[in-house]
N, CA, C and O of each residue as an XYZ file, in Angstrom:
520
protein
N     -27.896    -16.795     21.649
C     -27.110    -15.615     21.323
C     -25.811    -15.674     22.120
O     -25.982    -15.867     23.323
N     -24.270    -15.521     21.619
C     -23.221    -16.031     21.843
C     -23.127    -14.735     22.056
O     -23.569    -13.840     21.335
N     -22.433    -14.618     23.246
C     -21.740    -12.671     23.920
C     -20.723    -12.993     24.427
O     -20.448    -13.874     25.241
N     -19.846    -11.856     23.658
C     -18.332    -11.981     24.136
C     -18.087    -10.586     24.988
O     -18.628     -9.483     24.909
N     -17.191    -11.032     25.716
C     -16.911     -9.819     27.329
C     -15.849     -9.473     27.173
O     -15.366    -10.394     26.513
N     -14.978     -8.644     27.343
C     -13.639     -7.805     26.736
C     -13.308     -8.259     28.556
O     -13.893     -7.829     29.550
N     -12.403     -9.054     28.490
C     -11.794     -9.183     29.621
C     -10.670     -7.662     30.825
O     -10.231     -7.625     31.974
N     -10.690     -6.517     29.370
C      -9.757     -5.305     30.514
C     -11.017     -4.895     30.785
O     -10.834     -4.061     31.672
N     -12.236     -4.957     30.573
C     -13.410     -3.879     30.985
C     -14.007     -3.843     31.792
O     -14.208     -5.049     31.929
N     -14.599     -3.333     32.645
C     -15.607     -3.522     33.737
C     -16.689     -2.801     33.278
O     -16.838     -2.036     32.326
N     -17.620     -3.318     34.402
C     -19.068     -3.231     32.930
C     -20.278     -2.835     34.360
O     -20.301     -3.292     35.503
N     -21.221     -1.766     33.649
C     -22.210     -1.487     34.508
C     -23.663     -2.605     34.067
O     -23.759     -2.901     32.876
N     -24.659     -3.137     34.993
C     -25.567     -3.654     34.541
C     -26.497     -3.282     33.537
O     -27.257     -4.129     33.068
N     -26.516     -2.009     33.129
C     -26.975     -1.224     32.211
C     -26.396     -1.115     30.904
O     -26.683     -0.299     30.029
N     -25.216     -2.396     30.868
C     -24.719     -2.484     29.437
C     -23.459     -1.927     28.829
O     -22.931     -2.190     27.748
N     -23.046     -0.957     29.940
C     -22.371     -0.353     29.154
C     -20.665     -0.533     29.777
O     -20.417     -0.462     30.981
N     -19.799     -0.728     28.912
C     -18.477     -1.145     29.739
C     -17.431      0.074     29.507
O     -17.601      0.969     28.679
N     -16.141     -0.064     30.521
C     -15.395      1.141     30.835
C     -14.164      0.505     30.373
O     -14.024     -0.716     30.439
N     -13.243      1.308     29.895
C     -11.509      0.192     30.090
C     -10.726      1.516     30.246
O     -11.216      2.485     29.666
N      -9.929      1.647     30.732
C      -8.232      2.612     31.196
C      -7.812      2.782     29.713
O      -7.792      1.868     28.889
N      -7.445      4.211     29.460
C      -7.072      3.877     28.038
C      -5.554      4.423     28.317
O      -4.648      3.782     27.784
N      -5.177      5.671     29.189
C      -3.821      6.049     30.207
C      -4.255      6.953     30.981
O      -5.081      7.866     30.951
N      -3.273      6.349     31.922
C      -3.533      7.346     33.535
C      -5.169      7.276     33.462
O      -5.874      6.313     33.163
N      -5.614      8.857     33.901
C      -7.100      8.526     34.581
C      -8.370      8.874     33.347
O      -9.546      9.229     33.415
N      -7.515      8.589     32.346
C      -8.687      8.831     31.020
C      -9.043      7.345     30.577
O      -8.147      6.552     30.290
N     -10.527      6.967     30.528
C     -11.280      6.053     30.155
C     -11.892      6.183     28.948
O     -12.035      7.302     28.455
N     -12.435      4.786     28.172
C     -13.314      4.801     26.976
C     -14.454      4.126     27.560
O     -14.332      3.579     28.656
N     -15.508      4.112     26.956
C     -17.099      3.620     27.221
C     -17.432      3.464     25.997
O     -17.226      4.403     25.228
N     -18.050      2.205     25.493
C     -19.342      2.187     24.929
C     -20.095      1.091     25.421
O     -20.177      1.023     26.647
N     -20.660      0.221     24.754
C     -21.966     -0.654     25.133
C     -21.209     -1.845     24.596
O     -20.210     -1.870     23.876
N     -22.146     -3.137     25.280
C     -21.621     -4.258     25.458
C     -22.032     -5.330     24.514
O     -23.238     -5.312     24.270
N     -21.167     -6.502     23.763
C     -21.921     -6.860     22.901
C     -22.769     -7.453     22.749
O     -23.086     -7.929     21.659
N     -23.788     -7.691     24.502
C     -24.843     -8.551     24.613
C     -25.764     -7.263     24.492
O     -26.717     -7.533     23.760
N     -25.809     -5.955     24.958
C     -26.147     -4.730     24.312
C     -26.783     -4.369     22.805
O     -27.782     -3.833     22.326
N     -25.752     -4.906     22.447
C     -25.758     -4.197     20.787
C     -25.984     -5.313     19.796
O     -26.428     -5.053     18.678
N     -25.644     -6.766     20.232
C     -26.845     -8.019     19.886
C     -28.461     -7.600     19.951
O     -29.247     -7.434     19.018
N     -28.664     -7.494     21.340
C     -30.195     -6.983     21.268
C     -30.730     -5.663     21.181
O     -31.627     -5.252     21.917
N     -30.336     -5.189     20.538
C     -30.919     -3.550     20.409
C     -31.125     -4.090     18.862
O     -32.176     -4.056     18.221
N     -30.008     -4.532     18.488
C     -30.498     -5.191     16.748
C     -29.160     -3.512     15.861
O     -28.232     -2.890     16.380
N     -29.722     -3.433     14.594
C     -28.984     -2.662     13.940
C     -28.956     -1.112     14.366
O     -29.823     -0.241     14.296
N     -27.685     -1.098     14.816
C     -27.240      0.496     15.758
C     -27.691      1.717     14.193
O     -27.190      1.674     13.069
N     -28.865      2.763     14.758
C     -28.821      3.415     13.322
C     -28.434      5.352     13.374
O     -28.267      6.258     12.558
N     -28.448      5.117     15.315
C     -28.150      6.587     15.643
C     -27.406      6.876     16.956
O     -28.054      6.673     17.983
N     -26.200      7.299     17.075
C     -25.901      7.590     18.444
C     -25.058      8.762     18.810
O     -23.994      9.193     18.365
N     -26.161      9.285     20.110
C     -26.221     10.229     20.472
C     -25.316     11.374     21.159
O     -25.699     12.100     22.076
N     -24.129     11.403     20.589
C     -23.039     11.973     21.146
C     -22.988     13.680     21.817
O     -23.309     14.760     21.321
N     -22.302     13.207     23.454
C     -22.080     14.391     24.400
C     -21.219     15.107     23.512
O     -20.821     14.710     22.417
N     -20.781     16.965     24.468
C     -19.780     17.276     24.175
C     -18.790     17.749     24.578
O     -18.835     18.533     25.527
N     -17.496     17.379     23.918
C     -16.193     17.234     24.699
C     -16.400     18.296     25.958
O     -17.390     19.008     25.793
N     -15.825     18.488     26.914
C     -15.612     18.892     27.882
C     -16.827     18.860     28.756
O     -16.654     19.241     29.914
N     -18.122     18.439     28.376
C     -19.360     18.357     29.862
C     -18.700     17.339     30.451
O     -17.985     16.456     29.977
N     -19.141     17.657     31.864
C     -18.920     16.567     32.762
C     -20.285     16.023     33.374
O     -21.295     16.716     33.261
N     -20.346     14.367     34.242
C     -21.456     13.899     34.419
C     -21.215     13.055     35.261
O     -20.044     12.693     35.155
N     -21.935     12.371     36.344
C     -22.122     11.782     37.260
C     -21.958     10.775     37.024
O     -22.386     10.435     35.921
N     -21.001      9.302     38.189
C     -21.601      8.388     37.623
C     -22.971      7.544     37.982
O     -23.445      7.434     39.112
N     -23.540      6.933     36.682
C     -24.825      6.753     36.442
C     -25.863      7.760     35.270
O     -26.880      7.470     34.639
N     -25.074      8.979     35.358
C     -25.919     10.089     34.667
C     -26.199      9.027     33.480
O     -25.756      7.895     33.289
N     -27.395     10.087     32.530
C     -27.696     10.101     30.923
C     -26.580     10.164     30.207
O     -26.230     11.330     30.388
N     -25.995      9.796     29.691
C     -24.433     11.294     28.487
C     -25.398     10.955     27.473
O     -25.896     12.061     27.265
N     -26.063     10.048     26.607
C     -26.576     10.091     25.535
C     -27.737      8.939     24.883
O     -28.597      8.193     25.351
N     -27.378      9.171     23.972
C     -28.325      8.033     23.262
C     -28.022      7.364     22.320
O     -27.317      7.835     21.427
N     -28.512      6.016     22.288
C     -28.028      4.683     20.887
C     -29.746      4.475     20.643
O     -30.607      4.231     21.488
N     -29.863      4.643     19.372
C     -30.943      3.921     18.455
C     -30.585      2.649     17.476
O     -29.479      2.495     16.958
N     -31.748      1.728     17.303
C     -31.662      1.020     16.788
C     -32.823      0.827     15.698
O     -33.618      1.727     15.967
N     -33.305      0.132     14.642
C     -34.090     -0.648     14.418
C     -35.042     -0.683     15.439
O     -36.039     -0.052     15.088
N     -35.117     -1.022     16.238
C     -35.901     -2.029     17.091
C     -36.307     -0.371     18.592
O     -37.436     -0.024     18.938
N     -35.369      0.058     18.948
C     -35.502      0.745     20.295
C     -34.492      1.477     20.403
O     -33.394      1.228     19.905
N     -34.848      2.684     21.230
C     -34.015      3.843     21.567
C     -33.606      3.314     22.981
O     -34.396      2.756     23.742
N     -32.096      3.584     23.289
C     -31.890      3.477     24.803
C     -30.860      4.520     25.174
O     -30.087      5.027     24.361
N     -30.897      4.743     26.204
C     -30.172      6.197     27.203
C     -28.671      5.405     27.226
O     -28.568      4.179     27.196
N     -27.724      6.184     27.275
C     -26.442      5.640     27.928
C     -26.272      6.172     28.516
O     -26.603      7.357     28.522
N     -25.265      5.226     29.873
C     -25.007      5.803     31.287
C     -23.648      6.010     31.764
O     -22.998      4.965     31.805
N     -23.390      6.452     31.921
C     -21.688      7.106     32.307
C     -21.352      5.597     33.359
O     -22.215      5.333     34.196
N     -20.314      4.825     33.281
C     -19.623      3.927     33.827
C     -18.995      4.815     35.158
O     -19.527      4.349     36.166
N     -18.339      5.590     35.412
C     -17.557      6.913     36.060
C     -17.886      8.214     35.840
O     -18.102      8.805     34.782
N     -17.900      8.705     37.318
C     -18.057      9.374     37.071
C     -16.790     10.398     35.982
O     -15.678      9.871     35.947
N     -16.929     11.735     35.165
C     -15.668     12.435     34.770
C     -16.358     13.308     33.533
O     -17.527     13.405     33.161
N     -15.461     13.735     33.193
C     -15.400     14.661     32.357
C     -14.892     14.361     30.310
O     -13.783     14.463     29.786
N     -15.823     14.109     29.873
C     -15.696     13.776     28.213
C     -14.486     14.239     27.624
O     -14.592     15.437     27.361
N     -13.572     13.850     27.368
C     -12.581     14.394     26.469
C     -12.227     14.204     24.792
O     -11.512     14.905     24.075
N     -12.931     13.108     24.499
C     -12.957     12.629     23.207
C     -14.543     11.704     22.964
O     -14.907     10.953     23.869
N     -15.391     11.849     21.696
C     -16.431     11.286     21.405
C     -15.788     10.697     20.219
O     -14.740     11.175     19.785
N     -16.433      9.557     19.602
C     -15.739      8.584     18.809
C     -16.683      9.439     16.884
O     -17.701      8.919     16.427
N     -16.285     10.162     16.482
C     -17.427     10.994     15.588
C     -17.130     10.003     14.577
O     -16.913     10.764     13.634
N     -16.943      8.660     14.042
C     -16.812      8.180     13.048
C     -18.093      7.615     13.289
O     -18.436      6.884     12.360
N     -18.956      7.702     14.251
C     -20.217      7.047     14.828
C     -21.429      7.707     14.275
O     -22.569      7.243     14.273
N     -20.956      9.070     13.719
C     -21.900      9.649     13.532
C     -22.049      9.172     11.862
O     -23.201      8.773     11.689
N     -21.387      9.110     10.832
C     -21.778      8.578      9.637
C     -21.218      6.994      9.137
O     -20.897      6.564      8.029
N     -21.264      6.389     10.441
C     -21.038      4.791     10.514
C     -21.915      4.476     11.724
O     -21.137      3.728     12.317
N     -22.712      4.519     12.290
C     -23.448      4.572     13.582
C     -23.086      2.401     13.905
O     -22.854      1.867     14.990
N     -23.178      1.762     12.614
C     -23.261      0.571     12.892
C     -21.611     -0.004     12.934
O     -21.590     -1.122     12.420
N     -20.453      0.361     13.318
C     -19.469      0.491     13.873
C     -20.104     -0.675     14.923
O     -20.057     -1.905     14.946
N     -20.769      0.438     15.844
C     -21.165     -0.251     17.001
C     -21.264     -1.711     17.095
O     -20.730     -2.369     17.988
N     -22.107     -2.284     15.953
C     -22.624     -3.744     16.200
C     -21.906     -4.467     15.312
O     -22.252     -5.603     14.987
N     -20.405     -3.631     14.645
C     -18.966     -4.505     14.238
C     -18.381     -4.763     14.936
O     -18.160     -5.966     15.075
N     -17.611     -3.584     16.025
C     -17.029     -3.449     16.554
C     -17.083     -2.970     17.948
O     -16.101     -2.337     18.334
N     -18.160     -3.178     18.857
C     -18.255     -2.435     19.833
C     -17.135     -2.366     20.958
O     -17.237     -1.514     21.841
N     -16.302     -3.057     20.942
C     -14.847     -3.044     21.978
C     -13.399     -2.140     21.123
O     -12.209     -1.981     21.393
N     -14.106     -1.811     20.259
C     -12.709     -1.518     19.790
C     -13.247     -0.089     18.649
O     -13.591      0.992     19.126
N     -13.231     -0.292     17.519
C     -13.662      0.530     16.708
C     -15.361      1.440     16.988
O     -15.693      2.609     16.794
N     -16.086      0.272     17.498
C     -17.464      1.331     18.332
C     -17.340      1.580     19.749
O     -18.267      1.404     20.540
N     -15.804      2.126     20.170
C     -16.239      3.242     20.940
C     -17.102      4.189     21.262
O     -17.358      4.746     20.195
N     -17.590      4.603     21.952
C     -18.525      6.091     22.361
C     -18.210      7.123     22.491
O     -18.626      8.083     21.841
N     -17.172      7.143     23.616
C     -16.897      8.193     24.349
C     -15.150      8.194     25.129
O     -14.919      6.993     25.266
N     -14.452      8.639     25.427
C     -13.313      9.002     26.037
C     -13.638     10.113     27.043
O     -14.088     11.235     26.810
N     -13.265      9.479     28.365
C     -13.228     11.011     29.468
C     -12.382     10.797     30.760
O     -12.279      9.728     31.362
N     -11.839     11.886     31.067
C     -11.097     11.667     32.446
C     -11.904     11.582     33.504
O     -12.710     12.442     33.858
N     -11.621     10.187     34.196
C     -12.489     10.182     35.038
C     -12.289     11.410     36.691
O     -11.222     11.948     36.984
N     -13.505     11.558     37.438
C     -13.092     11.646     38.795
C     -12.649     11.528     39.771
O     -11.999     12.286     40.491
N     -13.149     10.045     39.908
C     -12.922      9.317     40.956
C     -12.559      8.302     40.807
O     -13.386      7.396     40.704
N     -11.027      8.001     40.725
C     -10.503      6.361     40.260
C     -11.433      5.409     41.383
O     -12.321      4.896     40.702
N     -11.523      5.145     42.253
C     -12.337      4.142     42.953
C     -14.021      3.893     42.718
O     -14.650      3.125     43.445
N     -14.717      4.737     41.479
C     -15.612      4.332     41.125
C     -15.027      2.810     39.724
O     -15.895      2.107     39.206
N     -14.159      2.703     39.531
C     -14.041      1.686     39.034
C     -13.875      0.270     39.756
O     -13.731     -0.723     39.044
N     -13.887      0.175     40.821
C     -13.978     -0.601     42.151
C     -15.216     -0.736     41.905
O     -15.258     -1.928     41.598
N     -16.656     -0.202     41.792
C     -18.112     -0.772     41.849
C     -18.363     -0.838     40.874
O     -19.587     -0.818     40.739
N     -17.413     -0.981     39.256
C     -18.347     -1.770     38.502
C     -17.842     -3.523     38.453
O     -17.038     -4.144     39.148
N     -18.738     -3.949     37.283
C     -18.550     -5.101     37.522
C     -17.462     -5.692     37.514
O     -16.532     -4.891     37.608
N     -17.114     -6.850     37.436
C     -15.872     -7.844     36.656
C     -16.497     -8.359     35.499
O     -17.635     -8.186     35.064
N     -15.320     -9.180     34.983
C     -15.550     -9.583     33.461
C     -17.168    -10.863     34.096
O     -18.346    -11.013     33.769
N     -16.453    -11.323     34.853
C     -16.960    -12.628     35.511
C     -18.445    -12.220     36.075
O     -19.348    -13.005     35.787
N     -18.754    -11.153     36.794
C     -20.207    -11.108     37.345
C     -20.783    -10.563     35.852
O     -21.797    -11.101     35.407
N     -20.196     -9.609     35.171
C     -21.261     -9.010     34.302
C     -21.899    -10.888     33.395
O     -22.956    -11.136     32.815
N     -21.223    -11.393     33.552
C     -21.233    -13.070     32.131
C     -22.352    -13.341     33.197
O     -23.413    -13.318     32.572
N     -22.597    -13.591     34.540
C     -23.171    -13.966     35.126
C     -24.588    -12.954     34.822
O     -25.653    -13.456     34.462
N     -24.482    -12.096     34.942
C     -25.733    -11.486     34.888
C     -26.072    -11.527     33.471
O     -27.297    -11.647     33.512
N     -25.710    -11.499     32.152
C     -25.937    -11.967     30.730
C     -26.579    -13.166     30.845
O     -27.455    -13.361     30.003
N     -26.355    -14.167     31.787
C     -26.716    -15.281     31.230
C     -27.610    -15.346     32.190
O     -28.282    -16.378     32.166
N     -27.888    -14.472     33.167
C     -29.899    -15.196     33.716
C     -30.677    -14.027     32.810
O     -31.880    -14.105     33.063
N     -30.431    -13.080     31.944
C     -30.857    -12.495     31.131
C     -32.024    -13.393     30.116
O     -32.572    -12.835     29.165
């Protein structure tokens, strides 16, 4: 299984990657070694605009075919935009997950929680003893 890594993103071990979209507002969704193995994306579980959440929290949920899994906030912040074309295209996701299957948009908290996620380079590393 061939996985490609969006080189602006930094990525939590839990799959899910972050990128700057301006100033201190970020996008999140899941990664495409993620959404390879979950198999066909058929439901996802969208926050709403303005909750805020920890980073690490729950914000939601992706179903598949195969398994339900939790998503985890990359940063901590506050939701400002959910990607709703997800809701009657859910498989976006496993077209497009860097670009068109977005998740989520939110201003983050704390710019230096992007300092503890990964690099392009450790997350490939951890994909591949996967």
């Amino acid at each position: 299984m061939s996985t490609s890594i969006d080189q602006k993103c930094r990525y939590r071990e839990s799959h899910e990657w972050a990128r700057p979209v301006a100033g201190d507002e970020y996008e999140c969704g899941i990664t495409n070694h993620a959404e390879q193995a979950l198999g066909d994306v058929v439901f996802v579980e969208l926050p709403s605009v303005g909750t805020s959440f920890t980073q690490g929290a729950a914000f939601g949920v992706i179903e598949s075919v195969k398994a339900a899994s939790d998503l985890y906030m990359p940063m901590g912040g506050t939701i400002t935009a959910v990607n709703s074309n997800l809701v009657d295209n859910p498989a976006l996701v496993n077209q497009d997950c860097y670009q068109q299957g977005w998740i989520i948009r939110f201003k983050v908290a704390h710019n230096q929680d992007w300092d503890g996620l990964l690099t392009p380079d450790a997350y490939a590393d951890i994909v591949a003893r996967q």
